[in-house]
BADRENPA-396742 format. One record per residue: residue number from 1; residue in three letters; x, y, z of N, C-alpha, C in turn. Coordinates in steps of 0.001 Angstrom, whole numbers, plus 524288, in hexadecimal, padded with zeros to 5 digits. Layout:
<atoms>
ATOM;fikol;romi;nu;nv;nw;cau;cav;caw;cu;cv;cw
ATOM;NUM;ala;X;Y;Z;X;Y;Z;X;Y;Z
...
</atoms>
This chain:
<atoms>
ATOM;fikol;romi;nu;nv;nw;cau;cav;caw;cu;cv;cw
ATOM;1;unk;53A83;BF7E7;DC6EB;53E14;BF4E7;DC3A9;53B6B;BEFE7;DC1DA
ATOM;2;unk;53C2E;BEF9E;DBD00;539B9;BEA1B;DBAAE;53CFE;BE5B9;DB8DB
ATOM;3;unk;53C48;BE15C;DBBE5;54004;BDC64;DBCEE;53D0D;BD894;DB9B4
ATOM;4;unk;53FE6;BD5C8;DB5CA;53F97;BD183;DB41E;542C4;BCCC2;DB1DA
ATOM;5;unk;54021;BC92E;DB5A2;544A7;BC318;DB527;5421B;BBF12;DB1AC
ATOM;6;unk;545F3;BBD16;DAFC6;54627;BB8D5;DAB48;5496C;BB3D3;DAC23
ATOM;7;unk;548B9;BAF9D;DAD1F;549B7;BAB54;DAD6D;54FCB;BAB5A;DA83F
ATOM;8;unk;55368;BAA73;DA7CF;5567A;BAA9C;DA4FE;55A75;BA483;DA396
ATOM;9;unk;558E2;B9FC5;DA1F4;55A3C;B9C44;D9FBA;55F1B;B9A5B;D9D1E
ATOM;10;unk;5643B;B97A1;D9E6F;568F6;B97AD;D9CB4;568F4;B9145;D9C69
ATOM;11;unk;56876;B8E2B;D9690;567FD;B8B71;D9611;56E4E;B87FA;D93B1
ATOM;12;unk;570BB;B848C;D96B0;57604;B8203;D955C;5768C;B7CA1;D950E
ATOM;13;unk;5777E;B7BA3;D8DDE;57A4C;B7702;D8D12;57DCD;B7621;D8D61
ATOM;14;unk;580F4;B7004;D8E19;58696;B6F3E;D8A88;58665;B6AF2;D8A3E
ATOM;15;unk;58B39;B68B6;D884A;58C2A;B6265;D86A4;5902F;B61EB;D8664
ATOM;16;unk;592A0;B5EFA;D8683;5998F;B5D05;D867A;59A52;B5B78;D7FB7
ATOM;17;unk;59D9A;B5D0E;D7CDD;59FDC;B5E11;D78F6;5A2F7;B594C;D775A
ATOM;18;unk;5A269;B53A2;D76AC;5A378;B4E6A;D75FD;5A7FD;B5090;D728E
ATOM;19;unk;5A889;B51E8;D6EEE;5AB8B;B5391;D6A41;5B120;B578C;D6D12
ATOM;20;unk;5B177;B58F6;D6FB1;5B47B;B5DFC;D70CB;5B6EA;B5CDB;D760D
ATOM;21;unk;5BCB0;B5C37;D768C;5BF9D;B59AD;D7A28;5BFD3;B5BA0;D7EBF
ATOM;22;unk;5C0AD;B5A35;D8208;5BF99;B5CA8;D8701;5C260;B60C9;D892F
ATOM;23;unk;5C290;B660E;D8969;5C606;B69FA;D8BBE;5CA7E;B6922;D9060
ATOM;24;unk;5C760;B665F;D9420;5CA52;B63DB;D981B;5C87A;B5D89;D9A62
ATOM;25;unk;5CA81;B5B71;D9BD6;5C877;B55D9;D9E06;5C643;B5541;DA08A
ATOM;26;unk;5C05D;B53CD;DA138;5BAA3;B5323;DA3FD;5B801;B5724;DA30D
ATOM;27;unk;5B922;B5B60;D9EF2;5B6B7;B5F4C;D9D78;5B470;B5FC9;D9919
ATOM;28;unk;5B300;B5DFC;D95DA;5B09B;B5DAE;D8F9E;5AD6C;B62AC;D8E22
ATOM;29;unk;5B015;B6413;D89CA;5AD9B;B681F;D87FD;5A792;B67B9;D86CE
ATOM;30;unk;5A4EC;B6D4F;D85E7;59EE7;B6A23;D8586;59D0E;B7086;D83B8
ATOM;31;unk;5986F;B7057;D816C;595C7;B738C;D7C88;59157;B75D9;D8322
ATOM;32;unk;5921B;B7C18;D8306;58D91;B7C26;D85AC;58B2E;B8260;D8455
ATOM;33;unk;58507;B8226;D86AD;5823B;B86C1;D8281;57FB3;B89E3;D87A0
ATOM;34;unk;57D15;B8DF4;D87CF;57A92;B8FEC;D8BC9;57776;B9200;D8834
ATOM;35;unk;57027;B939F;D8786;56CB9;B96EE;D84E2;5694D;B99DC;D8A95
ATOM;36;unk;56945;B9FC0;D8904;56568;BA202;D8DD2;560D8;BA220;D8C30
ATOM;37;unk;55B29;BA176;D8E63;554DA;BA29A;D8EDC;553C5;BA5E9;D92DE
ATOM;38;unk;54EDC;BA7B3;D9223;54C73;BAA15;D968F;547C0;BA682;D96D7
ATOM;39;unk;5461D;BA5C4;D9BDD;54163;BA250;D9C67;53BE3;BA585;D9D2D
ATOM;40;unk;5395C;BA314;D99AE;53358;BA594;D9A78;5308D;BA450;DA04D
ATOM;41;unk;52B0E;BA740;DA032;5273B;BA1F3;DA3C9;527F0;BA034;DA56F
ATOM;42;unk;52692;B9B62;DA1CD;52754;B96CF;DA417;52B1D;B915D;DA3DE
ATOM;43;unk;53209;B9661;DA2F9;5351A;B9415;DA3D9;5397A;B9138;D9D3E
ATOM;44;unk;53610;B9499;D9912;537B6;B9230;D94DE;53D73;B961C;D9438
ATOM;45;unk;53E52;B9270;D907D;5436E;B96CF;D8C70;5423D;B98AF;D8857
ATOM;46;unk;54480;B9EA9;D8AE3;540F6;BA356;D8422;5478E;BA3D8;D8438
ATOM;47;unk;54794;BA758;D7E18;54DE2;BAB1F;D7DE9;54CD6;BB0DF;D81BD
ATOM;48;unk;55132;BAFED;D8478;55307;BB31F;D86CC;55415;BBA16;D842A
ATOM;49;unk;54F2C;BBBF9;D8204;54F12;BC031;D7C01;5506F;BC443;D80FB
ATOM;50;unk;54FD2;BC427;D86DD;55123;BC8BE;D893B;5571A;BCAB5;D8ACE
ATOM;51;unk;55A0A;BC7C0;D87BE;560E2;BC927;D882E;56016;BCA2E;D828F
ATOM;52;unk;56416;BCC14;D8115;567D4;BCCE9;D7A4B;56CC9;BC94C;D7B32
ATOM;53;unk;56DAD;BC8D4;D8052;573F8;BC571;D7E5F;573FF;BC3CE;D860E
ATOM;54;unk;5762F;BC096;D8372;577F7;BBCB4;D8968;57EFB;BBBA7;D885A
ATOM;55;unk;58250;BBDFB;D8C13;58775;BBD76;D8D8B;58A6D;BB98D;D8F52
ATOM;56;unk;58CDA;BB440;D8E56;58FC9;BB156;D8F6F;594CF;BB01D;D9234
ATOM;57;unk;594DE;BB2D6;D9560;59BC4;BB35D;D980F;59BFD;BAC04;D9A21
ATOM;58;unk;5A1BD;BA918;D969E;5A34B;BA6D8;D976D;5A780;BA558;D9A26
ATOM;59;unk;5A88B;BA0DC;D9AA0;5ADFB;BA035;D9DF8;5B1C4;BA41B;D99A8
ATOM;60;unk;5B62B;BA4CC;D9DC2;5B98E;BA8F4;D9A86;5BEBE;BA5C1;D97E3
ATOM;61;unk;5BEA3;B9F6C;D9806;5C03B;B9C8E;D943E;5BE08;B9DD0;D8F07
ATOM;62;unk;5B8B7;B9D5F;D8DF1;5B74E;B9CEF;D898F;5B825;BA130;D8605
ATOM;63;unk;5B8EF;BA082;D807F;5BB0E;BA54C;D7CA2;5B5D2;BA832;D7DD4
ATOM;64;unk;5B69E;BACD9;D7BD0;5B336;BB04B;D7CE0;5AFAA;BAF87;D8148
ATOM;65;unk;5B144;BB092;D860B;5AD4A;BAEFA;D88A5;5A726;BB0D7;D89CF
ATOM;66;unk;5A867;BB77A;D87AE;5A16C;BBAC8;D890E;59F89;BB8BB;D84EA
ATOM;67;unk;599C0;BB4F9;D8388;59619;BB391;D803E;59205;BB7AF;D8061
ATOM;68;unk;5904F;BB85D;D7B8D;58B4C;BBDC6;D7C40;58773;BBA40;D7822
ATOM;69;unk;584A9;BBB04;D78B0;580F3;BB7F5;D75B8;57A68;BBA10;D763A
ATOM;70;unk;57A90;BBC2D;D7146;5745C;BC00F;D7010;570E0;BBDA6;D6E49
ATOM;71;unk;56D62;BB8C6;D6DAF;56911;BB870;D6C81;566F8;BB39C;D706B
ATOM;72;unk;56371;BB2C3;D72B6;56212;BAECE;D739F;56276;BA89C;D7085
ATOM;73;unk;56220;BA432;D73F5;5627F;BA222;D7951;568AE;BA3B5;D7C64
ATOM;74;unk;56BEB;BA8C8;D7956;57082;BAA95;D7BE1;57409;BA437;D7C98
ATOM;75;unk;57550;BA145;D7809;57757;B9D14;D76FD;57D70;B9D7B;D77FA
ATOM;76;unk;57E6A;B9AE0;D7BCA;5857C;B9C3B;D7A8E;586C8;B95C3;D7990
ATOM;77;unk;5887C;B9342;D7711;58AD5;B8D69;D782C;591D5;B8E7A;D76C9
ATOM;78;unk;59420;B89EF;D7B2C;59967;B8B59;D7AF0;59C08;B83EF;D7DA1
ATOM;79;unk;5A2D2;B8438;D7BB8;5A2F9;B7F33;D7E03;5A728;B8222;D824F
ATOM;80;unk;5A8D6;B7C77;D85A9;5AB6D;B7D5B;D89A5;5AAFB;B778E;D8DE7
ATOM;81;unk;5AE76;B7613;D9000;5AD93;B7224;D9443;5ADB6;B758F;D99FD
ATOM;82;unk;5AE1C;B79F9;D9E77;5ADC6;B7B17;DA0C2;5A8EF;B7DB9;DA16A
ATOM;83;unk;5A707;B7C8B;DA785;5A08F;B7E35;DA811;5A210;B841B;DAD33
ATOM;84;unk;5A082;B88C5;DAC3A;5A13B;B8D41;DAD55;59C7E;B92F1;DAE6A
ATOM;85;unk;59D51;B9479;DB162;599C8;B9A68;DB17D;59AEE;B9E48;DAF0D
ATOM;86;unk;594C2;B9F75;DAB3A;594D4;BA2C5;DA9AD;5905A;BA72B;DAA73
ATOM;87;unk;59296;BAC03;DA92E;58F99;BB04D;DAAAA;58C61;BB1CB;DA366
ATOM;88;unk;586A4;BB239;DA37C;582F4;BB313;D9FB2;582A1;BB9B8;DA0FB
ATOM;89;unk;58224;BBEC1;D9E19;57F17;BC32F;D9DF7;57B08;BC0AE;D97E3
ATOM;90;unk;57608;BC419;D9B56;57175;BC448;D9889;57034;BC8FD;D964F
ATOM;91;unk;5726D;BCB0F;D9258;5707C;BD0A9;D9329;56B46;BD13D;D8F57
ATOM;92;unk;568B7;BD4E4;D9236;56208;BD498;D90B8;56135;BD949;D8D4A
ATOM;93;unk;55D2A;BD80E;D89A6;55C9E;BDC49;D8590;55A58;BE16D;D87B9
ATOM;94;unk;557ED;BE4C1;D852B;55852;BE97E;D8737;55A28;BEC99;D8C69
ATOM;95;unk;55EB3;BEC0A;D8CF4;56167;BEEE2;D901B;56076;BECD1;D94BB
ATOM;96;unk;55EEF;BE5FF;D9400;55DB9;BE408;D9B0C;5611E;BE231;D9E5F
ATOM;97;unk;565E1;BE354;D9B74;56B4E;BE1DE;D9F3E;56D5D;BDC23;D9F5A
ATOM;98;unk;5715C;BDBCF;DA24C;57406;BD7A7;DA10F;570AF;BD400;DA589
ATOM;99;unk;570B7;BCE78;DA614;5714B;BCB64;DAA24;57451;BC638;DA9A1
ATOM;100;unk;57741;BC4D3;DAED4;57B1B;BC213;DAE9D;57744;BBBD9;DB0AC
ATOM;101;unk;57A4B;BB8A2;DAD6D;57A84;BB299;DB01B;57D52;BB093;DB20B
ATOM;102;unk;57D0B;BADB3;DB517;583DC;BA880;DB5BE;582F8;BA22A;DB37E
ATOM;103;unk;5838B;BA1CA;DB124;5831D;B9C3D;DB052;586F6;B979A;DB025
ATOM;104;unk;585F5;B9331;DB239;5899B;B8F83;DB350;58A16;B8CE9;DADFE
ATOM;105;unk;58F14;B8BC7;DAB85;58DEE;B87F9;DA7AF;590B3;B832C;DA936
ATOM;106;unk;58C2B;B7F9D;DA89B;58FAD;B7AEA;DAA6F;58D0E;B7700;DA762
ATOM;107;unk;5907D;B7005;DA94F;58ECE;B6D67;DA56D;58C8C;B6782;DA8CB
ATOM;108;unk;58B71;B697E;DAB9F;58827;B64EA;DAEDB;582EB;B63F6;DAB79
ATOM;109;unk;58091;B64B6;DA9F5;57B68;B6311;DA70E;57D2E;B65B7;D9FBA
ATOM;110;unk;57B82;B6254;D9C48;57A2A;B638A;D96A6;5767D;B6937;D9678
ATOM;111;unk;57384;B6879;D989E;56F68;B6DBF;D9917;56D9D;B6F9E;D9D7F
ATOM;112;unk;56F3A;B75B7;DA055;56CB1;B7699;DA3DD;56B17;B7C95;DA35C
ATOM;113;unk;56874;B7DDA;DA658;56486;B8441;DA621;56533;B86C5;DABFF
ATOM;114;unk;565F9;B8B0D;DAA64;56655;B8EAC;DAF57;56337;B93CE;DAD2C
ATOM;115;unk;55FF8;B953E;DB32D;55C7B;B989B;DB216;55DDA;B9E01;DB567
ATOM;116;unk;55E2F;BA242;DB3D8;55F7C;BA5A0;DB6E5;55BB3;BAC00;DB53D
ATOM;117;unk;55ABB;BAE57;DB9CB;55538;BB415;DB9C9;55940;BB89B;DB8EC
ATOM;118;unk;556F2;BB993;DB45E;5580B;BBF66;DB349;553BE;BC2E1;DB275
ATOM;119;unk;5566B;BC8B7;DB57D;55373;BCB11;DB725;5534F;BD191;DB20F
ATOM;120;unk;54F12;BD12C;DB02C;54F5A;BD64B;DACEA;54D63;BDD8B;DB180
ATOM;121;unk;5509A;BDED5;DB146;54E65;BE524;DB3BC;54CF7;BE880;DB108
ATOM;122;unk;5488C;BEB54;DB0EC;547F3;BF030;DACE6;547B6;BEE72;DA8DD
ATOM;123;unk;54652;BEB5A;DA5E5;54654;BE80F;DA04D;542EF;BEA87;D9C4C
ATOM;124;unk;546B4;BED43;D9976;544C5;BF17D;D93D4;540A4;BEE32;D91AF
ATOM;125;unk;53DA8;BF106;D8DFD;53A56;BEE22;D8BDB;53B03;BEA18;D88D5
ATOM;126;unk;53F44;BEB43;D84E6;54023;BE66D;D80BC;54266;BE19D;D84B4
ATOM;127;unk;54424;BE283;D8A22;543EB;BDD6D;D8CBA;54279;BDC28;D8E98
ATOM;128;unk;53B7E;BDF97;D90BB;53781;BDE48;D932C;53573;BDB49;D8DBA
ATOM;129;unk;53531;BDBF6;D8924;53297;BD95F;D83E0;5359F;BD377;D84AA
ATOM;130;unk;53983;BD241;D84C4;53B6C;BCE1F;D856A;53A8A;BC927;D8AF1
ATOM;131;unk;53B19;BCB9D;D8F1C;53A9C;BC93E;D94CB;532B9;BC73B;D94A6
ATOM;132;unk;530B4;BCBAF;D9174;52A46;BC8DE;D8F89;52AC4;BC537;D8E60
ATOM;133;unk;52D94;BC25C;D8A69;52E0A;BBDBE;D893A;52ED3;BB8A4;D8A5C
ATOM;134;unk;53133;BB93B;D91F8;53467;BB502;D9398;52F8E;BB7B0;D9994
ATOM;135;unk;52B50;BBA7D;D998E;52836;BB966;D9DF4;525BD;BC0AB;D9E87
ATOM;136;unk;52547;BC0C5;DA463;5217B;BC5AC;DA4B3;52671;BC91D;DA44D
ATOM;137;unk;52474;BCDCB;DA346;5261E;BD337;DA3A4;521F7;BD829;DA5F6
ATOM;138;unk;52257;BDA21;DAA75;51EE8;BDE2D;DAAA6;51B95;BE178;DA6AB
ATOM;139;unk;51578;BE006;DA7BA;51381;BE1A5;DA3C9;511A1;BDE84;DA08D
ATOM;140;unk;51390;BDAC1;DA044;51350;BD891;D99F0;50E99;BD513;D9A2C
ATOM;141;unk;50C75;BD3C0;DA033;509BD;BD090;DA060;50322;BD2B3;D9F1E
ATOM;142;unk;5038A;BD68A;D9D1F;4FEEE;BDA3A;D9BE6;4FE03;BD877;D9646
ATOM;143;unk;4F8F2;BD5BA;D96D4;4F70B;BD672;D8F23;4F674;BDB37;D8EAA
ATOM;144;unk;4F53D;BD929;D8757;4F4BB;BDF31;D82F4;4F02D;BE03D;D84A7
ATOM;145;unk;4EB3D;BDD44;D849B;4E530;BDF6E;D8738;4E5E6;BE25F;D8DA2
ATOM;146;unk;4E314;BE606;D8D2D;4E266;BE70B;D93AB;4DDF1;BE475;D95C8
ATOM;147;unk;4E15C;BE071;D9907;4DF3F;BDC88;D9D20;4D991;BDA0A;D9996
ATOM;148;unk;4DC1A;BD8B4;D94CD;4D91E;BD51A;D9231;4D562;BD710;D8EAC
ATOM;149;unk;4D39A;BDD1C;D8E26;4D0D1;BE07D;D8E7A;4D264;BE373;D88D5
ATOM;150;unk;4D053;BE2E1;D829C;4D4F4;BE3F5;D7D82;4D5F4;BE9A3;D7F02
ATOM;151;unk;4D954;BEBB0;D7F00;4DD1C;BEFB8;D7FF7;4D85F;BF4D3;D7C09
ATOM;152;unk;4D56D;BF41D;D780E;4D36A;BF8B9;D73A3;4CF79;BF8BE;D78E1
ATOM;153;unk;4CBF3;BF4DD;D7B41;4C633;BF46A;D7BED;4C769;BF5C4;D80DB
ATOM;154;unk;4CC2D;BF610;D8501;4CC47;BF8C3;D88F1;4CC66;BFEF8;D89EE
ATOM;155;unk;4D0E9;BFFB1;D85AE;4CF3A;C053F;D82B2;4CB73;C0746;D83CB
ATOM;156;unk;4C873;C061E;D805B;4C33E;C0823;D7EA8;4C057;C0988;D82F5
ATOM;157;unk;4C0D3;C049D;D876C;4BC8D;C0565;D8BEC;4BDD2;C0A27;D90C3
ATOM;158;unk;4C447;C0A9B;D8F82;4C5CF;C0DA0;D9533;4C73E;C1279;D9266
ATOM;159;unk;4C877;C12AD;D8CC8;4C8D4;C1819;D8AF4;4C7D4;C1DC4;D8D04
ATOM;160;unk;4C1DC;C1CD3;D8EA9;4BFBB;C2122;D8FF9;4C0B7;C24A4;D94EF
ATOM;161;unk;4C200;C1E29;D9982;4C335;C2034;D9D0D;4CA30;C2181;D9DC6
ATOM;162;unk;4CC72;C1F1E;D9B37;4D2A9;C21C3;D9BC4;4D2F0;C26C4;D9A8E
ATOM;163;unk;4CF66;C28BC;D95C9;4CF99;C2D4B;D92E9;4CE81;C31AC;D9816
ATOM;164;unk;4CA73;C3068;D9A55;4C8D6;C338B;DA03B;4CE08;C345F;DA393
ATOM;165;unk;4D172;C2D7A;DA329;4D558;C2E45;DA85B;4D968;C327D;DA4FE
ATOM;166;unk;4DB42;C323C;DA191;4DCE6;C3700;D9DA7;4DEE0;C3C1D;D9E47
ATOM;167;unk;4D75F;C3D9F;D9EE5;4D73A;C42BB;D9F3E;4D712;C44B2;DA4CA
ATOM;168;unk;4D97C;C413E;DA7A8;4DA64;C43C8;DADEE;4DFAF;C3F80;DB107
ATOM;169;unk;4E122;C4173;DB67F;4E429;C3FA5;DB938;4E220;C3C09;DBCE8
ATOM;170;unk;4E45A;C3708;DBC29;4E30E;C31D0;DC231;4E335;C32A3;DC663
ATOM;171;unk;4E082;C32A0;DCA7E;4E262;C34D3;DD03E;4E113;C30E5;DD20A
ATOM;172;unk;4E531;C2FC6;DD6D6;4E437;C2887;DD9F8;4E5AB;C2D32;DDF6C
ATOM;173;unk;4E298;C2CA0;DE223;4E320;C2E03;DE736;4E51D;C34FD;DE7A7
ATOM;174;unk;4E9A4;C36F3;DE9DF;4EABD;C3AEA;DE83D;4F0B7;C3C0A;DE2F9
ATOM;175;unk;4F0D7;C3788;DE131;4F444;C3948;DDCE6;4F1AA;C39D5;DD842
ATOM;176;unk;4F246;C3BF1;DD425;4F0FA;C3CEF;DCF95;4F401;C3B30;DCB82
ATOM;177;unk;4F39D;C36BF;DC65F;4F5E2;C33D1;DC3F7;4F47C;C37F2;DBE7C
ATOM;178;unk;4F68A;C39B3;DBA38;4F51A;C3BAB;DB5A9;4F706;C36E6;DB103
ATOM;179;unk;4F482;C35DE;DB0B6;4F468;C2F1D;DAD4B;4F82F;C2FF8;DA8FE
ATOM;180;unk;4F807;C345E;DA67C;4FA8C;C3681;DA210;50026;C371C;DA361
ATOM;181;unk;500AB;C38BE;DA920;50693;C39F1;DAAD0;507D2;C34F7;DAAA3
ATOM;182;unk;505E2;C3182;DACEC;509C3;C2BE3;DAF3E;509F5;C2B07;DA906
ATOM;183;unk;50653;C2B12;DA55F;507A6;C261C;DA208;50D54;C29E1;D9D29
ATOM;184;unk;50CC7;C308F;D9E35;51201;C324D;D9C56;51619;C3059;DA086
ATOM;185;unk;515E3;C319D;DA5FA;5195E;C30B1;DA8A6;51D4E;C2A4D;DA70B
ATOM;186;unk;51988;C2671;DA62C;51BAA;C1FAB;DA556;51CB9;C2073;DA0DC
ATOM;187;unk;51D85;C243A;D9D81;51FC2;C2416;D97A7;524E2;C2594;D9785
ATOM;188;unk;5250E;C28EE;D9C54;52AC7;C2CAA;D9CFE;52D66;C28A9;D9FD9
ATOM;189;unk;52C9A;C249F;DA223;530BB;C223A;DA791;53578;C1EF6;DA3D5
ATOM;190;unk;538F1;C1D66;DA6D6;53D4E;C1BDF;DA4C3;53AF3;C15BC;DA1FA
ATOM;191;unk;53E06;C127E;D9EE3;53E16;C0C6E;DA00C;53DD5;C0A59;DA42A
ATOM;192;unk;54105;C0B3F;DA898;54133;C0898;DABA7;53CAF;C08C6;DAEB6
ATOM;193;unk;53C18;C0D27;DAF8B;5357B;C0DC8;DB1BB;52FAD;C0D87;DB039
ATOM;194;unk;53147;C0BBF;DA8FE;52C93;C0B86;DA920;52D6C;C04BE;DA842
ATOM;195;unk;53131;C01AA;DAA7A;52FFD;BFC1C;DAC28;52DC0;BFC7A;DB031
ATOM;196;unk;52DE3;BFF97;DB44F;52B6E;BFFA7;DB8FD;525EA;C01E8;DBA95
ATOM;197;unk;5262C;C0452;DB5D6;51F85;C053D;DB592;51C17;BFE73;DB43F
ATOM;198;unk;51EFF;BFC91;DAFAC;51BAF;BF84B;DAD13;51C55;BF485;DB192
ATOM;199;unk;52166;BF3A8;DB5AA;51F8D;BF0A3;DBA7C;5192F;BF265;DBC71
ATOM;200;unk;51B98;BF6B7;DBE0E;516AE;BF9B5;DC2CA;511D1;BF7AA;DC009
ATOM;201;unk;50F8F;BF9C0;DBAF9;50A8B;BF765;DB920;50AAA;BF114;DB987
ATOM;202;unk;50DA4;BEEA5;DB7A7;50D00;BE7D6;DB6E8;50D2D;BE700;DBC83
ATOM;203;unk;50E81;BE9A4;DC05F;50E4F;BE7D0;DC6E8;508AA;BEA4E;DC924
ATOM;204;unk;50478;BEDFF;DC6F9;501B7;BF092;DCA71;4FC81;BF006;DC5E4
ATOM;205;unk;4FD96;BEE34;DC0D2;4F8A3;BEF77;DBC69;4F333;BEAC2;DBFC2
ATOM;206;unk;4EFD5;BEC5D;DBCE0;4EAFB;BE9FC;DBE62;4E8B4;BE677;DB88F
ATOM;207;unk;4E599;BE46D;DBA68;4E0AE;BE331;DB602;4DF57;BE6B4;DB221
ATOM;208;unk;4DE47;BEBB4;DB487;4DBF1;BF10A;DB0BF;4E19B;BF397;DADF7
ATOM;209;unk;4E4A7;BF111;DAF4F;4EA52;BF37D;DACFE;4EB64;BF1E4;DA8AE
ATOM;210;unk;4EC15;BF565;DA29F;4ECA3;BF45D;D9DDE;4F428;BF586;D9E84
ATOM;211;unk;4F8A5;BF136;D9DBD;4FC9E;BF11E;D9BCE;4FE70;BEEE5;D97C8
ATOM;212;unk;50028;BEFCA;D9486;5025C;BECA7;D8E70;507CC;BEAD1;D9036
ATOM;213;unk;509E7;BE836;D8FA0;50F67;BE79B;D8F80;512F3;BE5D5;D8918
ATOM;214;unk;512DC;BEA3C;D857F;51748;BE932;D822E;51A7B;BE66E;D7FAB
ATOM;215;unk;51BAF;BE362;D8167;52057;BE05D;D811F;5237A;BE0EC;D7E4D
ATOM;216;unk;52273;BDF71;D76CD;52377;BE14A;D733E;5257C;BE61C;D723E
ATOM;217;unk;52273;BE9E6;D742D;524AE;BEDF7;D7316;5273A;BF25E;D773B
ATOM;218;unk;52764;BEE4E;D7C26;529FE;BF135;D80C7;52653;BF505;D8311
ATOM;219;unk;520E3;BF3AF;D8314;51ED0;BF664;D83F4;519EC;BF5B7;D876D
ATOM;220;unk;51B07;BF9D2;D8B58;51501;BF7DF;D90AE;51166;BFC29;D9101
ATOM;221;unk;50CAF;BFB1E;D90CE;5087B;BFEC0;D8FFD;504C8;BFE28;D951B
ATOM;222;unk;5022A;C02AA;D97FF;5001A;C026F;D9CBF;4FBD2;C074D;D984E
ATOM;223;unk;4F72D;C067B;D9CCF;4F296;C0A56;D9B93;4F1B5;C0BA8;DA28A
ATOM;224;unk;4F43F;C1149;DA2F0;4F570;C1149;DA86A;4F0B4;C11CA;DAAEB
ATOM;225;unk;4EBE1;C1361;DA5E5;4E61B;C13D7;DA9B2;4E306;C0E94;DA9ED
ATOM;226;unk;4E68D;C09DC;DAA6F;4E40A;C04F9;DAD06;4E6B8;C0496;DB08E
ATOM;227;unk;4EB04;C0718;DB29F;4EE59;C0649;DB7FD;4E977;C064F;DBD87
ATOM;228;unk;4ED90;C01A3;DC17E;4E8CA;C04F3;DC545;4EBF8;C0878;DC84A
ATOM;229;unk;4E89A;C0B6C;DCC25;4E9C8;C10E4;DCE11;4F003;C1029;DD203
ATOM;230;unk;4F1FF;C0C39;DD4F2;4F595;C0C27;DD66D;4FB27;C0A89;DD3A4
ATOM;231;unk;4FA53;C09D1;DCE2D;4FCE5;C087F;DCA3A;4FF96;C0F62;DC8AF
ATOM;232;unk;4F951;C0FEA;DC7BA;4FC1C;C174A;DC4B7;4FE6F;C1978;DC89C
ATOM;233;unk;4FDA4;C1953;DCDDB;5005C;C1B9B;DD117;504E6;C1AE1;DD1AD
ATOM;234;unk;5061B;C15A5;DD0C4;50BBB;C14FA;DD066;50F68;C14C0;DCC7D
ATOM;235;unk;50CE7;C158E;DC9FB;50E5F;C1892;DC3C7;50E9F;C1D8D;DC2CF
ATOM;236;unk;50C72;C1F17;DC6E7;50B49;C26A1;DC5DA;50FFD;C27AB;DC95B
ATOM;237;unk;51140;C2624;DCD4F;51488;C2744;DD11A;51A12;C26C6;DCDEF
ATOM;238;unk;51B19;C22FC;DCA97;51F51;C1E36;DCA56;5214D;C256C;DC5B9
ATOM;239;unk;51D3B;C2619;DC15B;52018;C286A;DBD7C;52096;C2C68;DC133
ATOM;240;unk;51DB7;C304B;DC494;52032;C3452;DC8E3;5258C;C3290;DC9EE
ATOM;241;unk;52694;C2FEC;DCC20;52C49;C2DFE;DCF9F;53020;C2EE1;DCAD7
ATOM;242;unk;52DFB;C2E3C;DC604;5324C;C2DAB;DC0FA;53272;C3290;DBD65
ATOM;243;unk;52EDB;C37FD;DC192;52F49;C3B86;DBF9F;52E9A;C3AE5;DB9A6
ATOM;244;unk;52B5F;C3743;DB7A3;52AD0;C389D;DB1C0;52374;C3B5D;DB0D8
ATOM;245;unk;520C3;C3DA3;DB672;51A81;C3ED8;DB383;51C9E;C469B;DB406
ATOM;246;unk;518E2;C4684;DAFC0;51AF1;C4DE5;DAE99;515F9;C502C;DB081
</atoms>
């Protein structure tokens, strides 16, 4: 299973409303806003592009109280003199599910920030393309060169010998790997499993290991004959268990 957390940023103004009479006595009405970020690195504010819409459940005084709001910084501003809990859903783009917040709104400070971790599971590609943006994603930390090495001129040099590994079967001890099976077998596995392949390589790859990571186009590329030998094994085993090698 592939887990990834994101720093998630809930930034709240307000001000007391000089102009606009007071609802009740020692209570003054007052203008207040909430915008969501996700934090990068090293801690900045990007837009939050890995939701489509962030959910507002307000006090159940207020008219309409469910707020839905689809584009980033997910802006709601509203007035009111009472300071109250509210519950945020985040729901995340490609099919990454909802996640809930709680947030206090209150009016002890003009400006304050609350930071809270959300956790992505299984995260489709178009929201692995997005979560790139706000830090690592399995994989991704692989340049376009292999290991520095231009991708045509490595070619060229190992050509000859892949062409050899090719035309026969890998044997590591007494199992026998058919290079051709695993790399049909990882074509057939579900989504979900083939996030768990791109763990397994980004947890076990080497130096000699050529991976691309996609981004753009949702897409991760392995050259399984730079794997090292306890890698394919557990790759050879993994598509066995998933009954997908013929």
């Amino acid at each position: 299973m592939t887990e990834i957390s994101r720093k998630i940023k809930l930034v709240t103004q307000q001000s007391i409303l000089d102009d606009v009479p007071p609802a009740h006595e020692g209570f003054p009405m007052r203008a207040w806003s909430i915008r969501v970020f996700i934090l990068g690195p090293n801690g900045e504010e990007l837009p939050a592009t890995v939701f489509d819409k962030v959910i507002y459940k307000l006090h159940p005084t207020f008219p309409n109280p469910t707020r839905i709001l689809k584009k980033p910084p997910f802006l709601i501003e509203e007035k009111g003199w009472g300071e109250f809990d509210m519950n945020l859903v985040l729901h995340a783009i490609d099919k990454g599910g909802d996640h809930n917040i709680q947030h206090d709104l209150n009016f002890q400070k003009n400006k304050y920030e609350s930071i809270h971790t959300v956790t992505f599971t299984n995260p489709r590609p178009n929201l692995l393309k997005q979560l790139a943006l706000s830090g690592p994603v399995p994989g991704a930390d692989a340049a376009p060169e292999e290991n520095g090495v231009a991708r045509k001129d490595k070619r060229k040099n190992d050509g000859e010998e892949r062409s050899k590994k090719k035309s026969r079967s890998e044997k590591s001890g007494s199992v026998t790997f058919d290079m051709e099976k695993l790399a049909d077998g990882l074509q057939k596995l579900e989504e979900e499993d083939l996030l768990k392949v791109v763990q397994m390589v980004h947890d076990h790859k080497t130096s000699e290991t050529y991976v691309k990571n996609d981004v753009e186009q949702g897409e991760f590329h392995v050259d399984l004959y730079t794997l090292p030998d306890h890698l394919v094994k557990m790759l050879w085993k993994f598509v066995n268990d998933a009954g997908v090698v013929g």
